[in-house]
N, C-alpha and C positions, 0 to 999 in steps of 0.2 A: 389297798389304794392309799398311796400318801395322799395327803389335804393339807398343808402346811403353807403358807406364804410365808418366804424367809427376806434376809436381808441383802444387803447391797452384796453381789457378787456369786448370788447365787441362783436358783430357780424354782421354782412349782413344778412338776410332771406328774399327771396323773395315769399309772396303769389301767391300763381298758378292762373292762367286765368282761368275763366269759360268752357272752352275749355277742361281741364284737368278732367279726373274722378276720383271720390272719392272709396277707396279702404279700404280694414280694414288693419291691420299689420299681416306678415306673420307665418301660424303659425310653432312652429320647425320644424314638418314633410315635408315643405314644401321648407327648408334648410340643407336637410340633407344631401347634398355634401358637406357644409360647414365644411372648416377644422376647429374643433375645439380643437385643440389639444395646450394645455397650456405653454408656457415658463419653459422650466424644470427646469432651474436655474434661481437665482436671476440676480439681475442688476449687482450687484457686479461681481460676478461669474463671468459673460458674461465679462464684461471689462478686468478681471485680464486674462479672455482665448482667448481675440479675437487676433487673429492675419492674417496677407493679405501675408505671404511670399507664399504661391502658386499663387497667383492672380500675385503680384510682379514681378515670373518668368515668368509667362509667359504672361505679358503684355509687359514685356523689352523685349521678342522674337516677340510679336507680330507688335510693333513698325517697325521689321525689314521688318516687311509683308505684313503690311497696314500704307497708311499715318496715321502718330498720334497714331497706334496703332489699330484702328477703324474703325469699317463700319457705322458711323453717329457720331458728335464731341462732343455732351453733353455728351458721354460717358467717355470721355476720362478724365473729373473729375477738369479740367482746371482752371474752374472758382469756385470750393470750394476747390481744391488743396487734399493734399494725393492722396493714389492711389487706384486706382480703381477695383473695384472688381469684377470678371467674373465668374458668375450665372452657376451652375451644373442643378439645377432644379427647380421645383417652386410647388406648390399645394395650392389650397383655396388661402388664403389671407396671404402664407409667402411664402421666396424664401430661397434657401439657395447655397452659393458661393463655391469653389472648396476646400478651403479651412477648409468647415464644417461648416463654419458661419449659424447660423437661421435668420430672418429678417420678421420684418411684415410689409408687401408691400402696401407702399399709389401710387408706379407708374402705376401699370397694365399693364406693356407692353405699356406704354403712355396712356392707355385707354379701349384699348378693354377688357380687363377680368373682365368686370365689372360683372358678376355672379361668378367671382373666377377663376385661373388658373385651367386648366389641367382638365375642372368638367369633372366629369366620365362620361356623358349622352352623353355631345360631343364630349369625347375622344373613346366611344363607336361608335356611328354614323360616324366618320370620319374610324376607323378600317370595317366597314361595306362597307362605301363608296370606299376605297384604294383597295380594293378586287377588284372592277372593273375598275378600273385605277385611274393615278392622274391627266389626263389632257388628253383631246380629242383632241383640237382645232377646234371643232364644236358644233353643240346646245347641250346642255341636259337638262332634264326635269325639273332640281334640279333649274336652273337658272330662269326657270316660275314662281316656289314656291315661292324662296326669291323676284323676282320682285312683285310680289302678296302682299308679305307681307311690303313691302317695301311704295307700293304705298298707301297701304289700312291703314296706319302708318303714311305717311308725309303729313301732306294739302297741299304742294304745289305742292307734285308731283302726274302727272296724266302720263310719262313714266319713263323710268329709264335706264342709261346706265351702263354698271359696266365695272371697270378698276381694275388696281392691284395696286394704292395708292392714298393718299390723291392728292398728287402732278400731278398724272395724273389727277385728276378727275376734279383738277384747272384749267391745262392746259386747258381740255377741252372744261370745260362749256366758260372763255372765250372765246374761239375760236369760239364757240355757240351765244354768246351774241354779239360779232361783226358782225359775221354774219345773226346774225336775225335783227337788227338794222339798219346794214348799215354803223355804225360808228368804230371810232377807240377808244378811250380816255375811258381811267377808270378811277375809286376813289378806291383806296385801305387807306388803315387808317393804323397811323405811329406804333410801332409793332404790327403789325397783321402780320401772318405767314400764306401763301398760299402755301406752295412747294417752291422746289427749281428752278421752272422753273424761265427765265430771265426775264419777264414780270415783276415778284412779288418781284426780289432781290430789292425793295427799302424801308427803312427803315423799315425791315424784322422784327424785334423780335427775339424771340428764341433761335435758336442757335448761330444765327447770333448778338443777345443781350449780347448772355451769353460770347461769348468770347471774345467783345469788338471790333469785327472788323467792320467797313465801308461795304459798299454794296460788292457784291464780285466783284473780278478781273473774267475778263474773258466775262465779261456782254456788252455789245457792247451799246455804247449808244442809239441807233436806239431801242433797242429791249426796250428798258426803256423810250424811249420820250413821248410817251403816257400814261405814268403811273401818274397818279395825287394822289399826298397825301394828308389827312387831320389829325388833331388830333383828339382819338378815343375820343366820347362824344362832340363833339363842331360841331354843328349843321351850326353854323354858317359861320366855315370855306368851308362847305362843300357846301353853297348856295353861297358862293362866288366864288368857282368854278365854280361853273354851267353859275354865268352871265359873267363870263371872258372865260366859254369855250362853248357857246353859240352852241345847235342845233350839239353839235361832242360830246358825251359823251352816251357810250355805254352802261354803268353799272356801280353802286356799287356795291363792294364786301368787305364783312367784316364777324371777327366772334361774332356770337351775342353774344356771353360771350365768352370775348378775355380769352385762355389760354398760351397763348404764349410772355406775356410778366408778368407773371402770372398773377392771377384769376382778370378781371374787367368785372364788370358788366355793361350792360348799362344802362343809364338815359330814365327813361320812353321815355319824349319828343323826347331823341335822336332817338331813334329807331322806332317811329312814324312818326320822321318826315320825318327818311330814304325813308319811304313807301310812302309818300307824295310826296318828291321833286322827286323823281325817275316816279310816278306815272303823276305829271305835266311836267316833260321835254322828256317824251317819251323815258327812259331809263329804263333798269333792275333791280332789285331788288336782290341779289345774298347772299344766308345764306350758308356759308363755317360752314356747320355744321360737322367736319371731327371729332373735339371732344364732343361736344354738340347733335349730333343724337345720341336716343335713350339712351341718357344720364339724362338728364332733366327734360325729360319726353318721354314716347312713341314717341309720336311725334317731339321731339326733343324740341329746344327754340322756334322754331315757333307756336306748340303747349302750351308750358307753357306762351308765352307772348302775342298769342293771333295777332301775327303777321305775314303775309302769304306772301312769297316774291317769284318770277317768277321763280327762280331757285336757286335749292342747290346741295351742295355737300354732300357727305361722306364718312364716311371709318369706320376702328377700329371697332368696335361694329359689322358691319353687317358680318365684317367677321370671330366672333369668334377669334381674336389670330392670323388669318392666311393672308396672306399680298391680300388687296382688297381695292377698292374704286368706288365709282358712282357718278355720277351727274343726275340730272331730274328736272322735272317740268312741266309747262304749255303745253297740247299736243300740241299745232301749234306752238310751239319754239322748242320741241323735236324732229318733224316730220321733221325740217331741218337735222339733220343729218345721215349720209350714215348708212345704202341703201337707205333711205327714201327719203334723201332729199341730198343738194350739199354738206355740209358741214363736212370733212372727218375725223374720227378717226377710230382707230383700235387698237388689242392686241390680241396677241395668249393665253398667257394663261387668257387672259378677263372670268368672268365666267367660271371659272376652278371648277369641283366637288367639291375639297376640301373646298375652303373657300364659297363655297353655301353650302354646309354643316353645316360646323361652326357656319353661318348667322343663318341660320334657327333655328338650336337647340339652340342658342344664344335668339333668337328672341324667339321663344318659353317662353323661360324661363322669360322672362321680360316681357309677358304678366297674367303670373301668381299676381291675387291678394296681394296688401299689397309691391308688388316692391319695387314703390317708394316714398312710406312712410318708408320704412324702412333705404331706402339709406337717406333718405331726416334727419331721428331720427338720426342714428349714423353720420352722418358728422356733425352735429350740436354740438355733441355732441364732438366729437374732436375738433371743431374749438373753440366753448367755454371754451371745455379745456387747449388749447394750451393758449390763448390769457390769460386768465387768469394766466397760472403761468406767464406769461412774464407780467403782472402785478405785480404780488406780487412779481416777481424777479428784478422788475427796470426796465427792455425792452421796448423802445416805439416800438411797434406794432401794425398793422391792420390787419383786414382779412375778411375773409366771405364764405359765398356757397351757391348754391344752387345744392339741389338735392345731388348724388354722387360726385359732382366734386368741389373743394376748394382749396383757398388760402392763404397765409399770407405774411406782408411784413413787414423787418425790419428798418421803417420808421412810425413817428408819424399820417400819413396820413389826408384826404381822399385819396386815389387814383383812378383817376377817366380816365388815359390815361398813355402811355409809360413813355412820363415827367415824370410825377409822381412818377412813380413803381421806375425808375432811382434813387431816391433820397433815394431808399434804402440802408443800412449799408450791401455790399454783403460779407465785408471779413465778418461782424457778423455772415451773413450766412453763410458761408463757417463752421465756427468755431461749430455754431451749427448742420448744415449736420452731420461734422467727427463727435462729439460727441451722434447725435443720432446714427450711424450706429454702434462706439463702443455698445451699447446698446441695438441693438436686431433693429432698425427701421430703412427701406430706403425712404427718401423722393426723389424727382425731385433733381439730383446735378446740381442743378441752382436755383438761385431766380427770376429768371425769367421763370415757369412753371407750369401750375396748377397740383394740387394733385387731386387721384381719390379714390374713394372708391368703397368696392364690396361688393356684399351679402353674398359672404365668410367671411368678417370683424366681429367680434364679441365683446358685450358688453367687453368681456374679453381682445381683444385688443385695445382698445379705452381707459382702463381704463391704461393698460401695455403703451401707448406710452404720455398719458399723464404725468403719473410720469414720467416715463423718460427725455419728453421733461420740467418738472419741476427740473428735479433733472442736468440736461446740461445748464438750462436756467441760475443754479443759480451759475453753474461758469465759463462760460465765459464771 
């Protein structure tokens, strides 16, 4: 398994574990929600026509409405500067802003639309599903299916609980792994991003990276004493925790391909050895797979790296588009929680139709032959497009991916930990963000993000954002 982030011009690929099954490539008929529909005008065109004054007004009114403008802050466009643009709709693999702007979409809604916005199968089945409500607050059938597919999916998990976000799902499973243990004390790794709960506000990433602020205000110190950090990839920090925090350490939790300080992969060793030192000190093992399930691979990174940890998270993907999250794992750690057992959570709309819905005909679709070979061909294929003009344009740049989800960083690198990724050039990035969006392309407005790709994506725009991102690279 290489693990290397190299320099400008070149790539990351990581070989699949024996764990992972061999598929052929998919054939067109078997993409045909896929928007294909072509850039109507040139590059030129688009730059001399684009313009944000509807977005403009009504993000100065929305300012008056919501702090910053916003219901979540990377939106708010902060840390690549210009303004920001508010989305009318979306389809396949573009979106297009109030404006009239087109765009071909590497965010997916952060992740979930990795078969493509809006596909017609799920936006069928949810019109089928809304006919008989959009929330019970009791069992439904729909909720057995996706847990079915869920578990018969993940190796680690043997139940599954679902909540309505990633952050719940964090919340939870800690609340799970102290309770099943005994202890208090966790390793969280320096930007990894678990939710906004108070537990995880320390050295966050993400959003929290992107705008430059300190842990947040508001966070009590009590609720954070227990929280142990390490640096992501440094093994060794993380055994030295153990013998200074001796026999009180509940769990690690980390993501096994950090995206949240953008795209780092882990070091074989590192993530062996996770499974190791967790496995000798009588603690948890915890894969926040919230962007990495059913990303990777079917089975998530646990699946592609061949490594099986007590308990995971997720979200995004299983719910199609529609706001969901779960944790699971080992049945005599799951059985702890109510009704089963003492340990208490809850949610009304938990297992709401809709996003079991979503899940399913989601899931469905990514069990189809040639998936993730196909995610796996096109993102290669952008990241070595990308990386290469910013060669040939002067740019010291690194990057990589695996599977559908990818990064780059404007920094000579390796980068192998938050440090790192920090040492990027972000006003460069800013400067190239504005300049791809003139251009028809929205990345993550942060450099600190990973990119995703969908089966809606097409040879055709792979080839459309690398020139562009060649023809932006070569003047700023």
């Amino acid at each position: 398994m290489a693990a290397t982030l190299t320099g400008a011009g070149t790539v990351l690929g990581f070989s699949r574990s024996s764990k992972v099954s061999t598929r052929a490539s998919p054939s067109s008929s078997s993409r045909c929600n896929r928007c294909c529909v072509k850039m109507s005008v040139s590059l030129e065109e688009k730059k001399k026509n684009f313009s944000l004054q509807k977005s403009k007004e009504a993000f100065d009114a929305a300012k008056n409405l919501m702090p910053g403008g916003v219901n979540s802050p990377v939106r708010a466009f902060k840390s690549v500067g210009g303004q920001p643009i508010l989305i009318d709709s979306v389809k396949g693999s573009r979106m297009w802003d109030i404006d009239g702007n087109e765009y071909i979409d590497y965010v997916g809604s952060w992740g979930p639309a990795i078969i493509g916005h809006a596909d017609d199968e799920v936006l069928a089945a949810l019109s089928e599903t809304m006919k008989k409500g959009t929330s019970f607050g009791a069992p439904c059938l729909l909720e057995n299916v996706l847990a079915e597919m869920v578990i018969s999916a993940v190796p680690s998990i043997e139940m599954v609980r679902f909540v309505n976000s990633g952050t719940e799902a964090c919340m939870g499973v800690l609340r799970l792994a102290r309770a099943f243990t005994g202890k208090e004390k966790f390793i969280k790794f320096e930007g990894c991003y678990h939710g906004h709960a108070n537990a995880f506000l320390v050295k966050a990433g993400s959003g929290v990276a992107t705008l430059g602020l300190p842990d947040s205000p508001g966070v009590p110190k009590a609720a954070t004493s227990d929280t142990l950090t390490a640096p992501y990839n440094d093994i060794s920090a993380v055994e030295k925790l153990f013998e200074a925090n001796k026999g009180e350490i509940a769990a690690i939790i980390l993501e096994p391909v950090v995206g949240n300080s953008g795209f780092i992969p882990p070091k074989p060793e590192f993530i062996n050895g996770l499974r190791q030192i967790t496995k000798d000190n009588g603690a948890l093992l915890i894969f926040d797979e919230v962007m990495t399930g059913f990303r990777l691979a079917y089975g998530g990174a646990q699946e592609y790296f061949g490594i099986t940890p007590d308990l995971t998270t997720l979200g995004k993907i299983i719910g199609g588009g529609l706001p969901v999250g779960a944790y699971g794992g080992r049945r005599d750690i799951m059985e702890m929680v109510a009704p089963a057992g003492p340990m208490y959570q809850a949610g009304t709309l938990s297992g709401n139709p809709l996003a079991m819905t979503a899940g399913i005909y989601t899931l469905k679709r990514l069990r189809q032959p040639g998936t993730y070979e196909y995610l796996d061909k096109i993102t290669k294929e952008l990241i070595h497009g990308i990386l290469e003009a910013g060669k040939k344009t002067g740019h010291a740049m690194c990057g990589g991916y695996i599977s559908g989800m990818f990064g780059f960083f404007f920094t000579e690198g390796p980068v192998h930990n938050f440090s790192d990724a920090k040492k990027s050039d972000t006003e460069k990035f800013g400067r190239f963000f504005r300049g791809m969006l003139e251009e028809g392309v929205y990345f993550a407005p942060s450099q600190f993000e990973a990119g995703f790709m969908s089966l809606a994506h097409t040879p055709e725009d792979i080839e459309f954002t690398i020139s562009a991102a060649e023809k932006v690279l070569s003047r700023i």
